[in-house]
C-alpha positions as CSV (number, residue, x, y, z in Angstrom):
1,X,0.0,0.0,0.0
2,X,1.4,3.8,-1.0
3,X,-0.3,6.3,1.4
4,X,1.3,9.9,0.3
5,X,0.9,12.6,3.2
6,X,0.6,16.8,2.3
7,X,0.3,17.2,6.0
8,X,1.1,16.4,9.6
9,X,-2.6,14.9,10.5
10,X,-2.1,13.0,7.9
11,X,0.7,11.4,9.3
12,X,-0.7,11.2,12.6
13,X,-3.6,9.5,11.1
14,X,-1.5,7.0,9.6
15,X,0.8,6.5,12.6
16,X,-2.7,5.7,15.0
17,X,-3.8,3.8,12.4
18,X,-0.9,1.1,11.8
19,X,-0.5,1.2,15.8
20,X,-4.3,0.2,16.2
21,X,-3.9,-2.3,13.1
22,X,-1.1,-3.8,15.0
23,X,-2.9,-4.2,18.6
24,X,-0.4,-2.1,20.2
25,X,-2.0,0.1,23.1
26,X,0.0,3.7,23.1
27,X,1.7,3.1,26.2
28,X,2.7,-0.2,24.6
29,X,4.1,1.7,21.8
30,X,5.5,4.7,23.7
31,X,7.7,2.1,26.5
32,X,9.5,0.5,23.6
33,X,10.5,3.9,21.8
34,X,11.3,5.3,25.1
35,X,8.8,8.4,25.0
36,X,5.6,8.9,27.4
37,X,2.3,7.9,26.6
38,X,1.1,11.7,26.7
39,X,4.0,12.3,24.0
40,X,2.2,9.5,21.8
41,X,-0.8,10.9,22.2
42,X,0.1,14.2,20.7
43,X,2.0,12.7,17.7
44,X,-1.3,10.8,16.8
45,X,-3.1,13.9,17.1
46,X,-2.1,17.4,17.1
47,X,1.4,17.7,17.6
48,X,2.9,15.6,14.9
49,X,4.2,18.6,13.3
50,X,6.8,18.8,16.1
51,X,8.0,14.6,15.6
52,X,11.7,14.0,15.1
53,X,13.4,11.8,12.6
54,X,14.3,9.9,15.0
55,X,10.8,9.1,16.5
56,X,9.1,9.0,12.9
57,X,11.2,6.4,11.6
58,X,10.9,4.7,15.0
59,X,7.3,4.4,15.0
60,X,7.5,3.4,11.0
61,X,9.8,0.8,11.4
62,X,7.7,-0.4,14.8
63,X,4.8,-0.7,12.4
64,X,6.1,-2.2,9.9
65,X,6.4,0.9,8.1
66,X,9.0,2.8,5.6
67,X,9.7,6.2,4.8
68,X,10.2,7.1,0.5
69,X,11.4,9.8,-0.5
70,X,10.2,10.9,-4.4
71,X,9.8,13.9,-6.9
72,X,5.9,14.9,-6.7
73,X,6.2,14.3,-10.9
74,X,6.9,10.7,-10.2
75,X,4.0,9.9,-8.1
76,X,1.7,10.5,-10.8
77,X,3.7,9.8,-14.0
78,X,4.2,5.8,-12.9
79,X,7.4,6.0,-14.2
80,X,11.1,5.8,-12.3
81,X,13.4,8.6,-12.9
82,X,17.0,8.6,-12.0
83,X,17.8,11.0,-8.9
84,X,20.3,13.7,-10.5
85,X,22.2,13.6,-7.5
């Protein structure tokens, strides 16, 4: 599945989402990424815009989850492009 996120509910959404798919409780979660429930909480909801790197990829790779990186063109052209870079 390719879920693109424009904003930081988005992400939130999709962060509670594969935690609740998974039948991990937030304290659950929170222990074995070593933040506090309350902090979880806020990532799920309102203050996502304020998640490190470091607790994003975390969470995504708790849940199964990765992070990709692309040119906006090549989401909707279906076609790889080489990174110039």
């Amino acid at each position: 599945m390719k879920i693109i996120v424009q904003t930081p509910a988005g992400l939130g959404e999709i962060l509670q989402s594969a935690r609740k798919a998974g039948g991990m409780t937030q304290a659950q979660v929170a222990a074995r990424i070593g933040i506090g429930q309350p902090r979880l909480s806020a990532l799920e909801t309102t203050g996502t815009a304020s998640i490190s790197l470091d607790q994003m990829l975390a969470l995504l790779a708790l849940y199964g989850l990765e992070l990709c990186v692309q040119s906006r063109g090549m989401a909707n052209s279906g076609r790889a492009e080489q990174p110039e870079w």
